[in-house]
C-alpha positions as a printed Julia matrix, in Angstrom:
602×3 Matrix{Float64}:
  0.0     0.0     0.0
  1.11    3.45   -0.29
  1.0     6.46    1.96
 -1.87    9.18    1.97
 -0.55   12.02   -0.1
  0.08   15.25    2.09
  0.22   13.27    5.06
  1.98   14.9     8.15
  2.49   12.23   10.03
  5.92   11.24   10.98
  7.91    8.78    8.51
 10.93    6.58    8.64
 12.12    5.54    5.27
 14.25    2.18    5.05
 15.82    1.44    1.62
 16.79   -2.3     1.41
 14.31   -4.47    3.06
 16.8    -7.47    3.3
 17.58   -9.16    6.3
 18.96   -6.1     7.47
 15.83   -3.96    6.93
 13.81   -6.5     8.42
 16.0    -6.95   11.39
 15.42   -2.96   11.86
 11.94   -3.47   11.74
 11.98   -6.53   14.63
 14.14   -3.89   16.59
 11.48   -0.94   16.62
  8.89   -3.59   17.3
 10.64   -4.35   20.58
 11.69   -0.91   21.65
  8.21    0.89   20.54
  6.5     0.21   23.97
  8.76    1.86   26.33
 10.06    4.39   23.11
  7.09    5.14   21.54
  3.8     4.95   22.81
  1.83    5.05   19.46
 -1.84    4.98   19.29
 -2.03    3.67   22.28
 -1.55    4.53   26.24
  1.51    6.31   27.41
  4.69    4.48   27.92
  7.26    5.12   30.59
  9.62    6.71   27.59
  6.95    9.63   26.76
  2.92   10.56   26.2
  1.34    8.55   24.03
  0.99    9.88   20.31
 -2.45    9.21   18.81
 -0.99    9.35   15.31
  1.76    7.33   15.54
  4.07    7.03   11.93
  4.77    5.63    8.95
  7.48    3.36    7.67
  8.16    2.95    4.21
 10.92    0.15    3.02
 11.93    0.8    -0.72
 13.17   -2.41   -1.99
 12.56   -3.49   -5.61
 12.84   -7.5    -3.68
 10.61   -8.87   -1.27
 10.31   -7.78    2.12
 12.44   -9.99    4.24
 14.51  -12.08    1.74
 15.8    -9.13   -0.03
 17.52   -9.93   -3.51
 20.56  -12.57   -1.98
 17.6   -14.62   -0.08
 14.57  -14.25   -2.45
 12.62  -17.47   -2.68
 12.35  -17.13   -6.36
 15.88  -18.79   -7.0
 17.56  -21.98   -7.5
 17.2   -24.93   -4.82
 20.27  -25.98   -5.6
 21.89  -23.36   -4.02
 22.37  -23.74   -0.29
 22.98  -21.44    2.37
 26.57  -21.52    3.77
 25.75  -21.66    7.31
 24.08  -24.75    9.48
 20.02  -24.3     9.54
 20.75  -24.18   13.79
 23.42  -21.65   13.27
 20.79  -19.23   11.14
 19.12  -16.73   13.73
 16.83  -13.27   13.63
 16.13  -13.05   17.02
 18.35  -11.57   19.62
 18.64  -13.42   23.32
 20.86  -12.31   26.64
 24.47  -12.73   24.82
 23.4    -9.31   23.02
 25.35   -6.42   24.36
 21.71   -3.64   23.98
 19.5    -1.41   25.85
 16.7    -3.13   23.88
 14.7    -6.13   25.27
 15.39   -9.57   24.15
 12.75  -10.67   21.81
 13.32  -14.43   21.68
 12.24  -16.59   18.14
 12.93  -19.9    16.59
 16.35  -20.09   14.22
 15.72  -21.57   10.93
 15.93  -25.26   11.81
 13.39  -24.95   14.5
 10.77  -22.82   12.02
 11.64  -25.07    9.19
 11.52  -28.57   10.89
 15.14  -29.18    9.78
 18.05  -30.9    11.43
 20.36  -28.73   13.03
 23.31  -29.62   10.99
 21.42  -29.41    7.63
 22.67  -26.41    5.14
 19.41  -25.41    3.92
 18.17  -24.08    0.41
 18.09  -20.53   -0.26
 14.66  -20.37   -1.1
 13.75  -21.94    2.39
 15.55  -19.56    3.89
 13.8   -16.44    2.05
 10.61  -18.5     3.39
 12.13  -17.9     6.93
 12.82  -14.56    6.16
  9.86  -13.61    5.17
  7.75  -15.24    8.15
 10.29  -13.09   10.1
  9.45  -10.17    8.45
  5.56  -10.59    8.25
  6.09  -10.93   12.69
  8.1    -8.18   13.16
  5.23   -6.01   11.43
  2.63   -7.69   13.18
  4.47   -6.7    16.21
  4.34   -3.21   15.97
  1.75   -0.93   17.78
 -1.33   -0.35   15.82
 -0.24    3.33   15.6
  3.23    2.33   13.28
  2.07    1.31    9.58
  4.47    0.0     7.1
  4.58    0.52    3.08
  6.24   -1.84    0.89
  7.72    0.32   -2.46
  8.77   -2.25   -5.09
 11.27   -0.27   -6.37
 15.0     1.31   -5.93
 15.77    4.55   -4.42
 17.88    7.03   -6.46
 19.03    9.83   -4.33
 18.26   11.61   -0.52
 17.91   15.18   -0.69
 17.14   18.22    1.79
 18.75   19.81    4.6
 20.35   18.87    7.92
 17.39   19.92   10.13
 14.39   19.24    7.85
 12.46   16.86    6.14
 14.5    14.71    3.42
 13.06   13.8     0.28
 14.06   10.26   -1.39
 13.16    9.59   -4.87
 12.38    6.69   -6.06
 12.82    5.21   -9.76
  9.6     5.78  -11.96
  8.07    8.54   -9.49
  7.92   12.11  -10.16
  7.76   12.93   -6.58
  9.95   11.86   -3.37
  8.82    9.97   -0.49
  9.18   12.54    2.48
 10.94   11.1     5.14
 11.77   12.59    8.66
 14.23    9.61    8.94
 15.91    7.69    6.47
 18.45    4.65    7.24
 20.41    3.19    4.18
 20.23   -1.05    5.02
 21.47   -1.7     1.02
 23.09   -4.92    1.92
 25.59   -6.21   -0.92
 25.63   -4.03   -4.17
 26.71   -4.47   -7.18
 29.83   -2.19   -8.67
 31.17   -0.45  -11.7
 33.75   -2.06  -13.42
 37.37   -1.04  -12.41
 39.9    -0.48  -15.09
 40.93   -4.16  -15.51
 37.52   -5.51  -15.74
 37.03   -2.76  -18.05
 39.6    -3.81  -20.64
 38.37   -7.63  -20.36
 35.38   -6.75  -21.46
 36.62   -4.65  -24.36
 38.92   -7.39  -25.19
 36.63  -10.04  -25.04
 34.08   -7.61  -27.39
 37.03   -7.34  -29.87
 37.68  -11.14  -30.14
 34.45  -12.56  -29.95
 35.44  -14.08  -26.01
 32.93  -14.62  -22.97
 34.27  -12.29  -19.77
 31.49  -12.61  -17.13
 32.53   -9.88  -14.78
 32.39   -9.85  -11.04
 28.54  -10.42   -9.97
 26.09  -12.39   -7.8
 26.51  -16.09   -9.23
 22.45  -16.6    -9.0
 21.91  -13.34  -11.26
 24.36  -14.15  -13.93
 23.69  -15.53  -17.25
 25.66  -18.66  -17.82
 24.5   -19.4   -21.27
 27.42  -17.95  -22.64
 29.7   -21.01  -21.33
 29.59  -24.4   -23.46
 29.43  -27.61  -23.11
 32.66  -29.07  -22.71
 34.37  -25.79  -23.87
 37.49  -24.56  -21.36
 36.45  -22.18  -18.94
 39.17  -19.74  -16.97
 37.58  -18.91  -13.28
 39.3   -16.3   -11.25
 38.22  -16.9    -7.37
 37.97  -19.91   -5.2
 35.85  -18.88   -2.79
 31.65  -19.16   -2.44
 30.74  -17.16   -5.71
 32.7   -20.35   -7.4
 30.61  -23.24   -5.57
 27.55  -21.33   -6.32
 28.89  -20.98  -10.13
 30.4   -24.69   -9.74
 26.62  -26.11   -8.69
 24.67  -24.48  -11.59
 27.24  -25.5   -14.06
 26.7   -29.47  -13.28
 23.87  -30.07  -11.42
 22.57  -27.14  -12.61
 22.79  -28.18  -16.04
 21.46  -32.11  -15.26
 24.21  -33.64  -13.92
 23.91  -35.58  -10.7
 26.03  -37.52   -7.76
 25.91  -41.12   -7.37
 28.07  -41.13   -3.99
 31.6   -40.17   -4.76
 30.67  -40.14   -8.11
 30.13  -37.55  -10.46
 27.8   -38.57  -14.03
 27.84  -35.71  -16.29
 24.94  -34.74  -18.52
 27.65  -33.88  -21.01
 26.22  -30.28  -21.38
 28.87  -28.93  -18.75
 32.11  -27.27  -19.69
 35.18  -27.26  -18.05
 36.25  -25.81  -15.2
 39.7   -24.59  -14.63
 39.71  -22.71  -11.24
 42.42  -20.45   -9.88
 43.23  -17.72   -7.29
 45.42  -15.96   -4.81
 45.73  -18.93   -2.31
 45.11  -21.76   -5.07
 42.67  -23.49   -2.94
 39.23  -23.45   -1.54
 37.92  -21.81    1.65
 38.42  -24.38    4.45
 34.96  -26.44    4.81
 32.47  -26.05    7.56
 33.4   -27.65   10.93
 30.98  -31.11   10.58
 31.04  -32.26   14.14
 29.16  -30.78   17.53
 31.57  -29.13   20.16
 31.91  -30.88   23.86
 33.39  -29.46   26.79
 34.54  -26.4    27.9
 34.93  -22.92   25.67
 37.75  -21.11   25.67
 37.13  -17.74   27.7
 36.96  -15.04   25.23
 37.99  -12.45   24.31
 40.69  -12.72   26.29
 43.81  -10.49   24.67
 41.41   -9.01   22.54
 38.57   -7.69   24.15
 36.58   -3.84   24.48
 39.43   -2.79   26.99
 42.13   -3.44   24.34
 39.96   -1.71   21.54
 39.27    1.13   24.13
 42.81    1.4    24.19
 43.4     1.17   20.25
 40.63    3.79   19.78
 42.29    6.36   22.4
 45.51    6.41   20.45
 45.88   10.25   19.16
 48.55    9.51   16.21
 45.72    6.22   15.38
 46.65    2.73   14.74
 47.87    0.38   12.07
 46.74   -2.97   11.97
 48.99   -5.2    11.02
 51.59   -2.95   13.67
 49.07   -2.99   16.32
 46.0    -5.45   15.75
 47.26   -8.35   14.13
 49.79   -9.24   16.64
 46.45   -9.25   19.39
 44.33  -11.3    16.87
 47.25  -13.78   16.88
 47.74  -13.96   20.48
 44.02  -14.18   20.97
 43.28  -17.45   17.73
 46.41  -19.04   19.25
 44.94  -18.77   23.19
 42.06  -20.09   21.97
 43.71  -23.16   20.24
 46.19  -24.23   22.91
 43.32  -23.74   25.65
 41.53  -26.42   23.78
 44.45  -28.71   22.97
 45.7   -28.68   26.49
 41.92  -29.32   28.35
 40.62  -31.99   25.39
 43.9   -34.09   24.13
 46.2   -33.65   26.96
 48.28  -36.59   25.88
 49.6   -34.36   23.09
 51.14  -32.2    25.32
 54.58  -32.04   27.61
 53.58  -29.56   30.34
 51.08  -28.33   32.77
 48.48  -26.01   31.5
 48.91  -23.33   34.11
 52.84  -23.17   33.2
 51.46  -22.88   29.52
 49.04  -20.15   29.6
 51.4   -18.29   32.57
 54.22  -17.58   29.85
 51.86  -17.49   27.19
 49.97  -14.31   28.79
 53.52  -12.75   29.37
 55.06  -13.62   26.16
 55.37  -12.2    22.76
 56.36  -13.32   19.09
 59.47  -15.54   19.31
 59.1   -16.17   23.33
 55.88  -17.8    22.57
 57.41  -19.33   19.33
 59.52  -21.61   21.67
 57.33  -22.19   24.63
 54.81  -23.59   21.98
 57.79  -25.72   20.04
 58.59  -26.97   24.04
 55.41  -27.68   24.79
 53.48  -29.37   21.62
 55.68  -31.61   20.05
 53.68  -32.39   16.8
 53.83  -29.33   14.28
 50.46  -30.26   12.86
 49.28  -29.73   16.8
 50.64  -26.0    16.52
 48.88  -22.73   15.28
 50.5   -21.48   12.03
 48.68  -18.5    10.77
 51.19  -17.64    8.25
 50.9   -21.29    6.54
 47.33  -21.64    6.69
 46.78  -18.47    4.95
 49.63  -19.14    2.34
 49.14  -23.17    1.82
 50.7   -23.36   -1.47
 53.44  -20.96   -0.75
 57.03  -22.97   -1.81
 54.79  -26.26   -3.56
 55.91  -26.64   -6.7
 54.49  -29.28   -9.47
 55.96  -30.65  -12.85
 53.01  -30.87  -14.45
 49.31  -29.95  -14.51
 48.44  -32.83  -13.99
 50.67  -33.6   -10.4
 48.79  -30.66   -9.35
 46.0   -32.0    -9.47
 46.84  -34.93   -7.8
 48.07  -32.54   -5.28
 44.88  -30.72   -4.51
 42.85  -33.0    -4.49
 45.14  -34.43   -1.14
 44.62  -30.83    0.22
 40.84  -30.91    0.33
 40.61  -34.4     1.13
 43.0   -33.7     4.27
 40.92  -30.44    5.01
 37.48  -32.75    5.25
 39.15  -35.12    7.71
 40.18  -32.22    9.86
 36.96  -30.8     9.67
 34.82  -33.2    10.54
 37.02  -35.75   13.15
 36.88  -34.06   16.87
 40.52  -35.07   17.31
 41.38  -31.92   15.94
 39.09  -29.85   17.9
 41.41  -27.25   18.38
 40.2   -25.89   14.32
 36.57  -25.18   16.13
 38.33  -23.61   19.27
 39.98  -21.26   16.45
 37.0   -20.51   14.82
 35.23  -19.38   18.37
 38.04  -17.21   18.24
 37.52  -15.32   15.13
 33.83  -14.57   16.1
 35.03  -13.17   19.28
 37.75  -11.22   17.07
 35.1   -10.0    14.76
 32.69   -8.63   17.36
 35.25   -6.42   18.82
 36.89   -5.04   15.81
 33.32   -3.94   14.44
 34.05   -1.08   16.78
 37.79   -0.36   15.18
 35.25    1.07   11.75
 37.56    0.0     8.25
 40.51   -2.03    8.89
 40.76   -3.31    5.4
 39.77   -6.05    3.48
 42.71   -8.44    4.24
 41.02   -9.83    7.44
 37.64   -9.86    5.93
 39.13  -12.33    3.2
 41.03  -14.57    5.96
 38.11  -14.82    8.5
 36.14  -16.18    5.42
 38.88  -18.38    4.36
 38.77  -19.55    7.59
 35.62  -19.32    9.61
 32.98  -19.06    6.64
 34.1   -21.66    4.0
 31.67  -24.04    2.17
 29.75  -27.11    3.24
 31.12  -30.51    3.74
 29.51  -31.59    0.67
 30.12  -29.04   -1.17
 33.62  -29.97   -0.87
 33.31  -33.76   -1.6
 31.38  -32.44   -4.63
 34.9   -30.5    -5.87
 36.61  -34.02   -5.38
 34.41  -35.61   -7.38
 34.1   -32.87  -10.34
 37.95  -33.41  -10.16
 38.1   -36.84  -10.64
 35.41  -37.08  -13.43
 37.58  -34.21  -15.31
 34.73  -31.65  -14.83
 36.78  -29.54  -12.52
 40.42  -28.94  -13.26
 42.92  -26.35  -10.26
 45.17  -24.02  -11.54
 47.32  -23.36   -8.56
 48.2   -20.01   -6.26
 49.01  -16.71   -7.78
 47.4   -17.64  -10.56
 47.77  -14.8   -13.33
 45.25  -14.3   -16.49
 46.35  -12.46  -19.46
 44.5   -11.67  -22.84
 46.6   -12.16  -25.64
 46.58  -13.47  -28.98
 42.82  -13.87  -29.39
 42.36  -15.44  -25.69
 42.25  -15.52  -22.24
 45.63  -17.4   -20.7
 46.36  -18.35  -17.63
 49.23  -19.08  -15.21
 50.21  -19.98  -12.16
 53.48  -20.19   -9.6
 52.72  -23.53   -8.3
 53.35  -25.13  -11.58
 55.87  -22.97  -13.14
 56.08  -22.01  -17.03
 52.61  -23.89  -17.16
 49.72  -22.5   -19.29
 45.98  -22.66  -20.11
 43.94  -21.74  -22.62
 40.56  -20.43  -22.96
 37.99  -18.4   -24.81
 36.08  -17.64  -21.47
 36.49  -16.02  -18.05
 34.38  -15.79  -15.48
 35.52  -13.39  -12.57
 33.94  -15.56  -10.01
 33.79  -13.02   -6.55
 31.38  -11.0    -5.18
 31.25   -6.87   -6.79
 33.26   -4.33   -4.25
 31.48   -1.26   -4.57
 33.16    1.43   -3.0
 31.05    4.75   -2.37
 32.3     6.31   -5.66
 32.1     2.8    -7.74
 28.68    1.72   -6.67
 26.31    1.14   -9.29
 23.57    2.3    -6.53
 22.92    5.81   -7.29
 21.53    6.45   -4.23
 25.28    5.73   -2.29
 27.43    7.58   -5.08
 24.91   10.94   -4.38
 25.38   10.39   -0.67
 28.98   10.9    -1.41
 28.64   13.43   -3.56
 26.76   15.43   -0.91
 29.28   15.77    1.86
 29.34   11.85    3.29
 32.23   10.61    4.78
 34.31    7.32    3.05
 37.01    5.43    4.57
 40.27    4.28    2.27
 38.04    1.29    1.26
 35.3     3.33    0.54
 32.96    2.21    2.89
 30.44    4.64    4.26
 31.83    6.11    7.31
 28.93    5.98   10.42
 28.89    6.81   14.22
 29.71    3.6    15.86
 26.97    4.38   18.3
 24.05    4.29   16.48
 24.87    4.63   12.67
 24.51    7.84   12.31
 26.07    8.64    8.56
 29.1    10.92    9.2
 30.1    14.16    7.06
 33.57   14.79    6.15
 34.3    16.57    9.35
 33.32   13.52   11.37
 29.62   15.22   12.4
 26.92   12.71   11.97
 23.87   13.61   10.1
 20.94   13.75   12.3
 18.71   12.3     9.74
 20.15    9.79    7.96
 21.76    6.14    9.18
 23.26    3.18    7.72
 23.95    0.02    8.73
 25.32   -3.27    6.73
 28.39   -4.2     4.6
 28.26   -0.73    2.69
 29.47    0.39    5.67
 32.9     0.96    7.98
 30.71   -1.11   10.86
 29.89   -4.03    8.6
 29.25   -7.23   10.56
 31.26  -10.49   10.24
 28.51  -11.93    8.05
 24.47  -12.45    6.81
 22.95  -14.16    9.85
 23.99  -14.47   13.04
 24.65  -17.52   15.41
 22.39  -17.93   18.36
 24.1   -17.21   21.8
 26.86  -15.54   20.1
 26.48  -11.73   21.25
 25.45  -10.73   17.75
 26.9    -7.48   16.46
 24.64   -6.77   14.21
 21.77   -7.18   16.62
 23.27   -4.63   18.91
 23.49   -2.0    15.92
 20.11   -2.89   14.72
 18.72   -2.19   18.25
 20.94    1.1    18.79
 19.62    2.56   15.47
 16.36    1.57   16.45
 16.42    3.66   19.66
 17.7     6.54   18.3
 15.13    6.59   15.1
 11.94    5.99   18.05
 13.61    8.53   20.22
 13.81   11.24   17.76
 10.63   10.62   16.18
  8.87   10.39   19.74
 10.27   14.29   19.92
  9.36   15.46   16.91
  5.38   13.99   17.89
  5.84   16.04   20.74
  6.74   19.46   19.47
  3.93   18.57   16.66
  1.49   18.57   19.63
């Protein structure tokens, strides 16, 4: 429905009405009562407000799934996180002045097994069941209108109204609040994408670009044709899955039987291999207590610095400190027996050591190397391998990921899940530190967010039925006479041929590259950016800041577009939930200043 025109009654605009959007929504649900009375008694945060207000989400996808999660999309794709793991409802691990507004996770809604990795489109059914009770939630006072379509620009002045136009309307939405939740967007290309393209144009080539793998048009790739792919991470299993089964292939256990209409796969990137898989077993015992050398005293500390701080300088060093508490903890208390001293001594000279000090109290204490945390290795695990042949390599890889699924999924190696309990802990405190770079996005991914189980004894058996083919770390692509080519150092002078790319990784839209109009005006207008480009917003409520570091008083943002982006989509229950505490602090602060302007109305 849409809003009565000339209406004075106070409006909150939300463009993107995503998960994000929606979890906005749940917050002002749950704060309303003691924020903002609406139509009906007064609360204990003001008088009550007969006419309550209006919000309007602007979303050309539907409410609650957004574009990523939309129901209307593939079942072979599968979300990346365990159903039990999936979450929109905050409980007492959440750091907020907001109350705790408990609700199912997906595998309780859906009737699903905790450890299954569900469909997308089940999940946009979730989301939008979610969505649907947060608006029945809402005091009878607080409407909401759905606009199926994008937003363009926000206009007007500090201290007034703002006006946000949408595409196909001659006349803006006025909005006395307007919060940005855009979620992932797509980019312009950059000046190497650029001249694929163009290339590819001249020579009569196939370059798919950077994009969202469920969006892209895949016709373009033939059966059994050579196909380059730049990017080993999710954006290739979700390109990997609609290329076989996708295309009528199927699994018959470790076997793959091809339909014959796929092409071939040859798969390459920085690190050479995938993202480590999802941690297939159910943690016993004891967590380690986190954060422990990383925690909101150190980041207090980081933040009061008056000449700032660089990461790798000044961060890294407590993010190491922290993983590696975190894995000897759980070494020492669950396999004992693979250990020569006392855990008290241990964790003693491991609070007071540093760099090489706890170098050799580690090679004293653990005497198998594969019991020890090596950062450096895991994120370089090709660095120094070195092949004849193509065809060693692949040999070789497939070892890798076959080794990587017995760690993941046998407890003896526990310490991996202790590790990844870690880097949540990590990311929840340096949301607060704003844009650190993209570096430690990449390795907690590489890490903590990798694919499925299955997903990965799918790549094995691509592999072996010739489907899939790896190219190796560092791999380069060049365009030269007539076609793409491709290298790479772990099989030196080695070469391969194709007359398609696919740039298989999500867009990075920086404020100035963004293909959203809306986020490139922002800019324009006075918004702050980080060195990424992110959106720069007060860490205390999201608030979008100007280039002087004053936040707007009008306008918010919250999500990945910004410098307090979260570690991922959903969040785990019992985990402390960044993103629920922003959602709820935004939340606040939009009922707060919309129960004052009610009250110098009246």
């Amino acid at each position: 429905m849409s809003a009565p025109k000339g209406s004075l009654r106070p409006s909150l605009v939300i463009v993107g009405a995503g998960p994000r959007g929606t979890g906005l929504v749940e917050r002002i649900a749950a704060n309303a009562p003691e924020l903002y009375a609406g139509s009906g008694p007064a609360g204990p945060g003001g008088p009550a407000s007969s006419e309550g207000f209006d919000i309007h989400l602007v979303d050309p996808y539907p409410p609650g799934a957004g574009r990523v999660w939309r129901e209307e999309q593939s079942p072979l794709l599968w979300m990346n996180s365990e159903a039990q793991d999936v979450t929109m409802f905050t409980d007492e691990t959440v750091d907020m002045a907001g109350p705790v507004t408990e609700g199912p996770t997906l595998h309780e809604w859906a009737r699903l097994q905790g450890r299954t990795f569900a469909d997308r489109p089940r999940q946009g059914a979730y989301m939008r069941w979610v969505y649907e009770r947060a608006v029945a939630a809402l005091p009878p006072g607080i409407r909401v209108h759905h606009h199926p379509c994008r937003a363009l620009r926000v206009s007007g002045p500090r201290e007034g109204r703002q006006q946000v136009w949408l595409e196909g309307r001659p006349r803006p939405l006025l909005a006395d609040l307007v919060v940005l939740t855009l979620g992932h967007l797509d980019a312009e290309l950059d000046d190497e994408q650029r001249e694929l393209v163009a290339y590819a144009r001249e020579h009569g080539l196939v370059h798919l670009p950077p994009d969202f793998t469920a969006d892209s048009d895949l016709s373009a790739l033939a059966p059994g044709e050579p196909v380059l792919v730049r990017g080993f991470g999710l954006a290739f299993v979700d390109l990997m899955v609609l290329l076989t089964e996708g295309r009528g292939g199927r699994y018959d256990g470790e076997t793959y039987l091809p339909s014959g209409r796929e092409p071939i796969l040859h798969v390459g990137s920085r690190r050479g291999v995938p993202y480590h898989s999802k941690i297939g077993y159910d943690w016993e015992g004891e967590r380690p207590p986190l954060p422990r050398f990383l925690g909101p005293a150190e980041v207090d500390a980081l933040l009061a610095r008056p000449e700032g701080f660089d990461f790798r300088r000044d961060v890294w060093p407590l993010i190491e400190k922290e993983l590696g508490f975190a894995h000897y903890h759980r070494l020492f208390a669950a396999h004992p027996e693979r250990t020569r001293t006392a855990w008290t001594d241990f964790e003693e000279k491991y609070t007071a050591g540093e760099g090489a000090e706890i170098q050799a109290l580690v090679a004293s204490a653990v005497p198998d190397p594969a019991d020890r945390l090596d950062l450096t290795a895991l994120d370089h695990p090709l660095d120094g391998v070195r092949h004849t042949s193509y065809e060693e390599l692949q040999t070789g890889l497939r070892g890798y990921i076959e080794e990587d699924l017995r760690r993941r999924h046998h407890p003896d190696h526990s310490p991996d899940f202790a590790v990844f309990f870690a880097l949540l802990s990590v990311y929840a405190q340096l949301v607060r530190l704003g844009d650190i770079g993209s570096w430690w996005h990449g390795f907690f991914s590489y890490l903590a967010s990798g694919p499925p189980g299955p997903r990965l004894r799918q790549m094995l058996a691509l592999s072996r039925a010739g489907i899939l083919k790896f190219v190796g770390a560092d791999m380069t692509v060049t365009a030269e006479e007539g076609v793409f080519r491709a290298g790479s150092a772990t099989v030196p002078g080695s070469a391969i041929e194709a007359r398609a790319l696919v740039e298989a990784r999500l867009p990075h839209p920086t404020v100035e590259r963004a293909r959203d109009s809306l986020l490139r005006e922002l800019y324009a207008d006075g918004a702050a950016a980080t060195p990424e480009g992110l959106l720069a917003v007060d860490p205390a409520d999201g608030r979008v800041l100007d280039r002087s570091g004053t936040p707007h008083p009008r306008r918010f943002a919250l999500g990945p577009h910004t410098d307090a982006r979260g570690a991922g989509a959903f969040t785990r229950p019992r985990t402390g939930g960044p993103a629920f505490r922003q959602n709820d602090a935004t939340a606040r602060a939009a009922l707060s200043f919309l129960r004052a302007l009610s009250c110098r109305a009246a």
